[in-house]
C-alpha positions in Angstrom: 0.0 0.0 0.0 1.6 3.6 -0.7 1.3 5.9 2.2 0.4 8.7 -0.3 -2.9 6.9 -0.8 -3.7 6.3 3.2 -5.5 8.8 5.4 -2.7 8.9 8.0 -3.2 12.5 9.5 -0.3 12.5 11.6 0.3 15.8 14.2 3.8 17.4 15.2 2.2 18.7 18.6 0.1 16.7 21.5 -3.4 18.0 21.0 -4.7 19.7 24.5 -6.6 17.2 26.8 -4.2 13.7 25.8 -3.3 13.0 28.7 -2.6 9.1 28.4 0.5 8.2 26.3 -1.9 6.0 24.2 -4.4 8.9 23.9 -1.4 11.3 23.0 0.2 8.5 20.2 -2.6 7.3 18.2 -3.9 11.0 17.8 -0.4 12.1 16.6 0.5 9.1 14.6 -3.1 9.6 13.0 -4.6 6.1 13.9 -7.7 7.5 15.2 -9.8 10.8 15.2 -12.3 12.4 17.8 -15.5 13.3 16.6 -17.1 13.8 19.7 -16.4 13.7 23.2 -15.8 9.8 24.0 -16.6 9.2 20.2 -13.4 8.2 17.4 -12.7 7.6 14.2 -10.8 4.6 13.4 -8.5 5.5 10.5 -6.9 2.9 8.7 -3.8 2.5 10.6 -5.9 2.0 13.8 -8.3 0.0 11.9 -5.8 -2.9 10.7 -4.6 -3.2 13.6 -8.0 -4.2 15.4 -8.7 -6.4 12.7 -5.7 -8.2 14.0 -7.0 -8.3 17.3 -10.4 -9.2 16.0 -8.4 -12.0 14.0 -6.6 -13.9 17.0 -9.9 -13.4 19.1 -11.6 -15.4 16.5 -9.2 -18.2 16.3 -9.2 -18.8 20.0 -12.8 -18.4 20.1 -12.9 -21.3 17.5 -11.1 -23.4 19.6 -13.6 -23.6 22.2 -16.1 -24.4 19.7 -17.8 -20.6 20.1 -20.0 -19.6 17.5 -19.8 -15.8 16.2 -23.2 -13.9 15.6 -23.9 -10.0 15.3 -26.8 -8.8 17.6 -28.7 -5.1 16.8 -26.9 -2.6 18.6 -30.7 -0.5 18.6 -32.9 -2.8 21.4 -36.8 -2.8 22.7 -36.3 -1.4 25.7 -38.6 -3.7 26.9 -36.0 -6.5 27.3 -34.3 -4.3 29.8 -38.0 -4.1 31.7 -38.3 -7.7 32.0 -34.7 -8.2 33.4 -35.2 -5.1 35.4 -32.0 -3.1 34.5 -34.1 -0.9 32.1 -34.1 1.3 36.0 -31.5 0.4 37.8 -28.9 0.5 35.3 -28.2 4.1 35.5 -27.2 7.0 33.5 -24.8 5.6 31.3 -28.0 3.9 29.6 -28.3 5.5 26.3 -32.5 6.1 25.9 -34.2 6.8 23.1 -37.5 6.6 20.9 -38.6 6.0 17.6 -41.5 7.7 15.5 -44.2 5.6 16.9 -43.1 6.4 20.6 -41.8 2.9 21.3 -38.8 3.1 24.0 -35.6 2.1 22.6 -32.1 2.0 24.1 -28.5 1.6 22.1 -26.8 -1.8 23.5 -24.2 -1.4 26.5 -24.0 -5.1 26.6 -26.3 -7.9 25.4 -27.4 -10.1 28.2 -30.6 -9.4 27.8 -30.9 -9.7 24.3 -28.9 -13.1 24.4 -30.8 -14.7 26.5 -34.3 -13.5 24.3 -32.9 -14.8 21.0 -32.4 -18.0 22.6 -35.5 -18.2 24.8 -37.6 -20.3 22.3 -34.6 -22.5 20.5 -32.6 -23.8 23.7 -35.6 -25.5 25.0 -34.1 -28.8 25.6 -30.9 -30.1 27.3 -30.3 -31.9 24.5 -29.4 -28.6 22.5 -26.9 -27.4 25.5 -24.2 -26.7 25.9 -23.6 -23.3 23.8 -21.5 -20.6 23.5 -22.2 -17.7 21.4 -20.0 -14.5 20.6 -20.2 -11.1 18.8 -17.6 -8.3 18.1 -20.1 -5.2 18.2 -20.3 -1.7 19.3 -21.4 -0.7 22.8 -22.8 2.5 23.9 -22.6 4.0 27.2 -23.1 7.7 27.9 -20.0 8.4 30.3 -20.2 11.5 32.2 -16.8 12.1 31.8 -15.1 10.7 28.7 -11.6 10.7 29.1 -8.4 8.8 27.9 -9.3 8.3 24.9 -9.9 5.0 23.9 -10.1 3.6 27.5 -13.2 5.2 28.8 -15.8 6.1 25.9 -19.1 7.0 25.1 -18.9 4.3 22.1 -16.7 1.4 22.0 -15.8 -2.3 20.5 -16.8 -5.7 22.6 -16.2 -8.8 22.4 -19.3 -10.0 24.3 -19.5 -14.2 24.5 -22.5 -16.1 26.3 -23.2 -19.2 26.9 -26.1 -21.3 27.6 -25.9 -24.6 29.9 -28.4 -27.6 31.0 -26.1 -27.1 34.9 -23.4 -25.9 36.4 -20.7 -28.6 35.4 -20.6 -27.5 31.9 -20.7 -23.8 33.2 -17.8 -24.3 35.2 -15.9 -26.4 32.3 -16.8 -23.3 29.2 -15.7 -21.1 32.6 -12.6 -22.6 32.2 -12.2 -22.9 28.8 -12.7 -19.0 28.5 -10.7 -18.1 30.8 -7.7 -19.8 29.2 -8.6 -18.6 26.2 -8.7 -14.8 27.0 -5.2 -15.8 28.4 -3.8 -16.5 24.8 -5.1 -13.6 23.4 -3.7 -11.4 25.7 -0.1 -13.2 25.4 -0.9 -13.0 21.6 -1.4 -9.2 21.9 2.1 -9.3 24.2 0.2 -7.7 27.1 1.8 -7.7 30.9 -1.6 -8.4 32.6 -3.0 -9.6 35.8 -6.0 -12.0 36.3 -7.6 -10.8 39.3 -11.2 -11.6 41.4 -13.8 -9.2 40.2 -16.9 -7.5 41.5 -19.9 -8.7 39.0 -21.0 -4.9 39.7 -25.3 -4.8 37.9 -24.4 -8.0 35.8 -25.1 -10.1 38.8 -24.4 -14.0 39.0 -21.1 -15.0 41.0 -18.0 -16.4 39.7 -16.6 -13.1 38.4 -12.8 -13.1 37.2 -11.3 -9.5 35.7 -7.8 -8.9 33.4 -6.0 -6.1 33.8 -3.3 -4.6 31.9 -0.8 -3.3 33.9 -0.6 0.9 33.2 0.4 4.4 35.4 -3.0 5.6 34.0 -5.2 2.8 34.5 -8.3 3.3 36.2 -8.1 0.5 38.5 -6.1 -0.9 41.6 -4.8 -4.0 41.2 -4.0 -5.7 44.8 -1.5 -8.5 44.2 0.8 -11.2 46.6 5.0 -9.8 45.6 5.4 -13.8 46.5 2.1 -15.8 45.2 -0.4 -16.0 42.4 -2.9 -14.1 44.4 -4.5 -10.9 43.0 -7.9 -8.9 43.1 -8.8 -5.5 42.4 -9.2 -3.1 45.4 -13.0 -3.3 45.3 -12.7 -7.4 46.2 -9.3 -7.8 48.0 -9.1 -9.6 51.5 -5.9 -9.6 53.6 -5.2 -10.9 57.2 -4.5 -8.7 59.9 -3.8 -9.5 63.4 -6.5 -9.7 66.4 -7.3 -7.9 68.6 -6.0 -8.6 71.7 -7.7 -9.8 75.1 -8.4 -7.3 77.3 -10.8 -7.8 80.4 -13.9 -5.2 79.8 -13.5 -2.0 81.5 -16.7 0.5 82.8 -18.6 2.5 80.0 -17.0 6.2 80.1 -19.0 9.5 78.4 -16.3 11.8 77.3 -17.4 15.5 76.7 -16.1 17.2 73.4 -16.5 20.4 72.2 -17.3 19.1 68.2 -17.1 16.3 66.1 -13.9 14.2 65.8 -11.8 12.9 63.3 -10.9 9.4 64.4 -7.1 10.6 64.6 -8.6 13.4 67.0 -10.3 11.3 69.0 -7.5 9.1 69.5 -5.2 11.5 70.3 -7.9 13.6 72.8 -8.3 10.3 74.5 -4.5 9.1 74.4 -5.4 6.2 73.1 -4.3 4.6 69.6 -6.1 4.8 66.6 -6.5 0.9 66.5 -8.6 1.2 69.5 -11.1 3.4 68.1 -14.4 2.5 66.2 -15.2 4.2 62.9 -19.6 4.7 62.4 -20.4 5.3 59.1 -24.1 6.0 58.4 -25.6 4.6 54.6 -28.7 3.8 53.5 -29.0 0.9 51.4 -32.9 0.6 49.1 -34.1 3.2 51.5 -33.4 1.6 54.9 -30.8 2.8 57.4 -27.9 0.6 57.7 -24.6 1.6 60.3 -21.7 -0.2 59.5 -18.8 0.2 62.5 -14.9 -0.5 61.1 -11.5 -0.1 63.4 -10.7 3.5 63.3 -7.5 2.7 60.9 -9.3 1.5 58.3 -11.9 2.5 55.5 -15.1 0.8 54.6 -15.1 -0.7 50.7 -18.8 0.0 49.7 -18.2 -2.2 47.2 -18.1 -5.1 49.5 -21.2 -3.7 51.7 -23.1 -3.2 48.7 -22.9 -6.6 47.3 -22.8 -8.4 51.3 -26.4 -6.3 51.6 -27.3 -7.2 47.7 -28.2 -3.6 47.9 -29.3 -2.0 44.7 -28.5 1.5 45.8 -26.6 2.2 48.2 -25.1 5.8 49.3 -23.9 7.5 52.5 -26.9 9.1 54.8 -27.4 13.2 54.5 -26.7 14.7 57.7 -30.5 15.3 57.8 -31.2 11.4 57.2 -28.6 10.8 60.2 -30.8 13.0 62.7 -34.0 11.3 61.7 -33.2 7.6 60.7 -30.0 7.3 63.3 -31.2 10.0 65.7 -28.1 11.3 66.0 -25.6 13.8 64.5 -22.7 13.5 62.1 -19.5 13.7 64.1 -21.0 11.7 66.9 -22.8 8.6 65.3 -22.1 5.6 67.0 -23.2 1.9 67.2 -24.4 2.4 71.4 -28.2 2.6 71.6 -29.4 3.1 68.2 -33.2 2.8 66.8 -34.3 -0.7 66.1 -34.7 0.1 62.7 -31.2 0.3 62.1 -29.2 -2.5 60.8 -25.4 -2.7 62.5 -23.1 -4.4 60.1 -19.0 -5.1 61.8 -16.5 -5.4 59.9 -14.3 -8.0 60.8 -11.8 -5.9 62.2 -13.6 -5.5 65.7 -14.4 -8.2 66.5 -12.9 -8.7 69.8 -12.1 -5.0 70.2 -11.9 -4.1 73.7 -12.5 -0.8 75.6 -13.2 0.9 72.3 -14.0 4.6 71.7 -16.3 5.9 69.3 -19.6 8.3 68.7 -22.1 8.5 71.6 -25.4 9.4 69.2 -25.4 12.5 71.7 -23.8 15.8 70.3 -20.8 16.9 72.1 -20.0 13.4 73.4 -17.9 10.7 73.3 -18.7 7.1 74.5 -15.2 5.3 76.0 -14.6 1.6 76.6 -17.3 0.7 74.4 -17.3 -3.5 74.3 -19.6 -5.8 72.1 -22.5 -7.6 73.7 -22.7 -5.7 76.5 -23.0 -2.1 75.0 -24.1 -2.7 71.2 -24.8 -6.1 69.3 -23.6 -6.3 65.4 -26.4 -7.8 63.2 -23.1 -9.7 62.0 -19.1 -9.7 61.5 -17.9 -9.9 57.5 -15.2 -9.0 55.2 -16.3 -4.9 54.4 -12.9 -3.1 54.6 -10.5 -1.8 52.3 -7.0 -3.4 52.0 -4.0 -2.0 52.3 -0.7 -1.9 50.9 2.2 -4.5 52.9 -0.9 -6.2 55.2 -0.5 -10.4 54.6 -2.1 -11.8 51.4 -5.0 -13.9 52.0 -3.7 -17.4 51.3 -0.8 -16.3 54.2 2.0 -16.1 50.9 3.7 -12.9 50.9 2.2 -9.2 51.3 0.0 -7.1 49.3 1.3 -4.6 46.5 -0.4 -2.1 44.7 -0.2 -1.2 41.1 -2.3 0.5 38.8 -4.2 -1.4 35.8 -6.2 -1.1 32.7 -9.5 -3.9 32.9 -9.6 -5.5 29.4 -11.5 -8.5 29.7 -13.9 -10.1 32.6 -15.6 -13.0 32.9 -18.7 -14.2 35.2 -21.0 -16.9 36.2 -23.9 -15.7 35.6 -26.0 -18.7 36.8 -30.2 -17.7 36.2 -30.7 -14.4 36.7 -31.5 -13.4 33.2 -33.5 -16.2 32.2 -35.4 -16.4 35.7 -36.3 -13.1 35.1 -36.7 -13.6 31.4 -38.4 -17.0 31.3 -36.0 -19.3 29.5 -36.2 -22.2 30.3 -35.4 -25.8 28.8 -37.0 -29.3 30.1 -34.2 -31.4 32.0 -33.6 -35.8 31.3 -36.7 -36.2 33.4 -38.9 -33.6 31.6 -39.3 -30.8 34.0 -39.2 -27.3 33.2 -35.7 -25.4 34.4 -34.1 -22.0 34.2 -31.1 -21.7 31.8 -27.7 -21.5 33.3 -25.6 -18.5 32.1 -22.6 -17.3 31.3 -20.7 -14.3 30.0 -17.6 -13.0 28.8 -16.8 -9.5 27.5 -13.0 -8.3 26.0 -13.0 -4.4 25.5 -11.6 -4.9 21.6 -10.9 -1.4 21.1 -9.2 -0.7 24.4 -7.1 -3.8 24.0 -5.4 -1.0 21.6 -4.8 1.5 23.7 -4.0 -0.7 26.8 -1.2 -2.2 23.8 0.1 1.2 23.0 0.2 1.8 26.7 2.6 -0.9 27.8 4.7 -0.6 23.9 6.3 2.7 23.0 9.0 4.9 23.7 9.7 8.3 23.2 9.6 8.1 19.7 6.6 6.9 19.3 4.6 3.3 19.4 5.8 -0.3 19.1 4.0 -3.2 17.6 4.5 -6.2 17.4 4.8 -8.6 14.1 1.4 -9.9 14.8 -0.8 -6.9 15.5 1.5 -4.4 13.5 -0.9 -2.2 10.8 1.8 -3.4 8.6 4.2 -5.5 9.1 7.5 -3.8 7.0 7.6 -0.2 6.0 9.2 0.7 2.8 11.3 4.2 3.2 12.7 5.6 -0.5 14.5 8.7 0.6 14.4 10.8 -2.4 11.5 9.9 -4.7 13.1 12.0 -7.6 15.8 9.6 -7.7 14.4 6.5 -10.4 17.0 3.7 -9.3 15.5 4.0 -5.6 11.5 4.5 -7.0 12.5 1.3 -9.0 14.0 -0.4 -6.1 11.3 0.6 -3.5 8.0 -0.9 -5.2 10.4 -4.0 -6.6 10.6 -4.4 -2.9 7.0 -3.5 -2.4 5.8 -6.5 -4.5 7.9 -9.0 -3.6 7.7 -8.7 -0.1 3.7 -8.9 -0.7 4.3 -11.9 -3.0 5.5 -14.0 -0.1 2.4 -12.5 2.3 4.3 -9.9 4.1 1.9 -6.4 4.5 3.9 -3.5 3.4 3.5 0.3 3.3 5.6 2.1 0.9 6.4 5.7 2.0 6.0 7.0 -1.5 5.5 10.8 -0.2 7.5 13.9 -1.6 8.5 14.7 2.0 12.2 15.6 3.4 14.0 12.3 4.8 13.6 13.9 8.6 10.0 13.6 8.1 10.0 10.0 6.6 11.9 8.9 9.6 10.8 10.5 12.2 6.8 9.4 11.5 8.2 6.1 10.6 9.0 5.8 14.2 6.0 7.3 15.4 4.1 5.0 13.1 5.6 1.6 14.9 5.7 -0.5 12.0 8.1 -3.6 13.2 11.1 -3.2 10.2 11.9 -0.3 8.2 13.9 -0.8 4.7 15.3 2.4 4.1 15.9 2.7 -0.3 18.6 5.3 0.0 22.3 6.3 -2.1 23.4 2.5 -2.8 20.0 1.6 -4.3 21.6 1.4 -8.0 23.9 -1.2 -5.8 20.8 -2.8 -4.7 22.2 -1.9 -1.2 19.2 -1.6 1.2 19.2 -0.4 5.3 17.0 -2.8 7.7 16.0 -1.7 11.2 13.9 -2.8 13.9 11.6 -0.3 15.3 13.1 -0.8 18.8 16.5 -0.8 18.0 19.1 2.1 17.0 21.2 0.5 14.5 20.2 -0.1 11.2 22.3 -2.8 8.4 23.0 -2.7 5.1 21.5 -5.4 2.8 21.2 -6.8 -0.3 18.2 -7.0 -1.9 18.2 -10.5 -2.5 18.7 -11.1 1.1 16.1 -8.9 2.6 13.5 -11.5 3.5 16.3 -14.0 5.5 17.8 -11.1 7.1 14.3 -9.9 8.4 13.6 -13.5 10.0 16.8 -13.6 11.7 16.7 -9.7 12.9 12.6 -11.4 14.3 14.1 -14.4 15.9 17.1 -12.3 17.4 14.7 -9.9 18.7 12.3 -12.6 20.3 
């Protein structure tokens, strides 16, 4: 292909609001193009190289005997009514209508409309187990689209399902997906993590996320420095020590003159912060719910959410604390609440002795506070936030911290769409059961960016031979000179004889320039056509080295396999 015939827009200058490298690359290099916030082009550069992608998600897809379809991306909105998420999904629901005033909404994901198409057809054991997939555009509206490709009003899914008689057969096409997202991702060359994930408004259990480690990834990826363990923030566990035995000591009041800070009521009481109990006040579907942590540590609403199967949950107004709590902010504590209240502990007081915390009474602080004898938890779980060096959870090594991008995640989603939805099939002995589900998403396009991410330097991006736009990139330095426009499409054609992809910079444009988007372009092996091309004398370079060698042409295909397998 001759780059004088490609829509490659490329920029000298970062545009304003880039901030992540992959954001800032493919916008210079010209691989995509913003058309609205959270909404790109896909220019041909960018667009080859998903293909590629698209290409090696297909074959491991095939090997797991997953069949491809294409869903509508326009859907009834009345799926989403029967499964209940047309309400509770939120504001990144795109809603529309059409001319007759029939509610419509554009496709975030495709549970729903999954489990409809096969409603009617998977009827029967006998026609389970199956696994369905589609590479399709999603729409969510973001409130804040940023990063470019990462976190967008409009981007590409892989979005697999599938449909089982019982739960062995989930658990084996689990399995079988799972592995199978690992070789894409080591086909894409990604560093990634596969970590415990929340299942978040899919529902179902049995949730595994990939991450792609990044500086600007949006999540926190908690991981063992010694064993395989690894979550993200939202699910990690750790073990931290007891408390220790003390022998319970009188209830104290301790006056105050406002609110404390757990760090200022540790210090006014001279006590340490691990002997204080943090109250924070929620409400969860409308009912008032206290849940009481050590003073040293934060409560993960991801955890309470999911241990109350809450729908919405958000932190009390200080007006909601006076009425539902009766009680104040600043001074909310777990000691004589309304019966109304739920108390949730998190696992890190239980035991604690001679605690301090919130009295319920403005200007005063409760001291000594003990369990059963001044307040009684509902129950004790897991609802706290790790943190960084505490012991991982299998007892291997401590916790570190790194940033990551989520490209893939997988759950279990077990009945809750086709309870909900009424498929059902009729098991060996002829009664009538819900279909067990699965699904399986890979964000496509921000496999690109996440790729860019981890592969460039300062030059510009680095791709590999597989995923590369094109794999060689044919430079003739001075396009007025005939022995080099000779030599420069003779190598064009022959290297796409033997099934190489080749662009062949054909542009009037100063050598500098060439180069320098050359680099910027990450095209895996350059073949500079320069002074010695009436020598047939060619330069080959790898887009991550510095050095180039002089060739013959004769001997340009052997001396690229041996510069690949060197490199490898």
């Amino acid at each position: 292909m001759r780059q004088s015939r490609v829509l490659i827009p490329t920029l000298k200058e970062t545009p304003n609001g880039a901030e992540a490298i992959s954001h800032q690359l493919m916008l210079r290099a010209g691989y995509i193009s913003q058309i609205s916030a959270g909404n790109y082009a896909y220019l041909p550069l960018a667009y080859r190289v998903l293909q590629n992608i698209e290409k090696i998600i297909r074959e491991e897809m095939a090997k797991i005997d997953a069949a491809e379809i294409l869903l509508p991306g326009l859907l009834p909105a009345e799926l989403w009514q029967e499964s209940g998420r047309y309400d509770t999904y939120g504001a990144n629901l795109f809603k529309l209508q059409d001319r007759h005033e029939r509610d419509f909404i554009l496709g975030p994901t495709h549970e729903e409309t999954m489990t409809f198409l096969v409603r009617n057809v998977l009827n029967s054991y006998k026609k389970m187990p199956k696994v369905l997939y589609q590479i399709q555009t999603k729409y969510r509206d973001e409130d804040r689209p940023r990063y470019g490709l990462l976190r967008g009003r409009e981007f590409i899914m892989k979005d697999a399902y599938s449909f089982t008689a019982n739960k062995e057969d989930l658990d084996v096409i689990f399995d079988q997906m799972e592995q199978a997202y690992r070789n894409i991702y080591d086909r894409c060359h990604l560093e990634y993590r596969t970590i415990l994930g929340d299942n978040g408004d899919m529902g179902g259990s049995g949730s595994k996320e990939f991450s792609a480690i990044a500086p600007v990834g949006e999540d926190t990826i908690v991981y063992s420095d010694v064993s395989d363990y690894a979550a993200n923030l939202e699910m990690a566990t750790s073990i931290i020590a007891p408390n220790p035995d003390q022998a319970p000591k009188p209830l104290e009041e301790v006056s105050t003159d406002h609110g404390q800070t757990m760090t200022d009521l540790a210090a006014l009481l001279d006590i340490n912060l691990q002997q204080t109990i943090k109250s924070v006040a929620y409400i969860a579907d409308g009912q008032p719910v206290l849940v009481i942590i050590r003073g040293d540590f934060e409560v993960n609403d991801v955890k309470l959410k999911n241990h109350l199967h809450a729908v919405d949950l958000r932190l009390a107004t200080d007006d909601e604390v006076i009425q539902n709590f009766q009680s104040v902010i600043g001074f909310v504590g777990p000691v004589n609440l309304p019966s109304d209240v739920r108390l949730i502990a998190d696992l890190s007081i239980d035991n604690l002795a001679n605690a301090a915390c919130g009295s319920n009474v403005e200007n005063m602080q409760l001291k000594n506070v003990n369990a059963s004898r001044d307040y009684q938890p509902e129950e004790y779980t897991d609802i706290r936030l790790v943190k960084e060096g505490e012991l991982s959870p299998d007892n291997k090594g401590v916790l570190q911290f790194t940033r990551g991008i989520e490209i893939g995640h997988i759950f279990k989603l077990g009945t809750k769409y086709s309870e909900s939805m009424h498929a059902n099939f009729l098991d060996e002995n002829g009664k009538q059961k819900p279909i067990i589900m699965g699904s399986y998403g890979i964000g496509v396009s921000r496999l690109l960016s996440a790729i860019v991410e981890q592969n460039h330097d300062e030059a510009g991006m680095i791709w590999s031979w597989d995923l590369a736009p094109y794999q060689v990139h044919v430079v003739a330095v001075n396009t007025k000179d005939e022995a080099q426009v000779a030599l420069a499409e003779q190598l064009e054609t022959t290297l796409n004889d033997e099934g190489l992809s080749v662009l062949y910079d054909d542009r009037k444009e100063r050598p500098g320039v060439k180069f320098a988007e050359s680099d910027l372009l990450g095209i895996p092996v350059r073949i500079t056509v320069g002074k010695k091309a009436s020598d047939n004398i060619v330069e080959i370079k790898l887009r991550q080295q510095a050095e180039s060698i002089e060739v013959a042409v004769d001997d340009v295909e052997d001396t690229i396999k041996i510069l690949l397998q060197n490199n490898d």
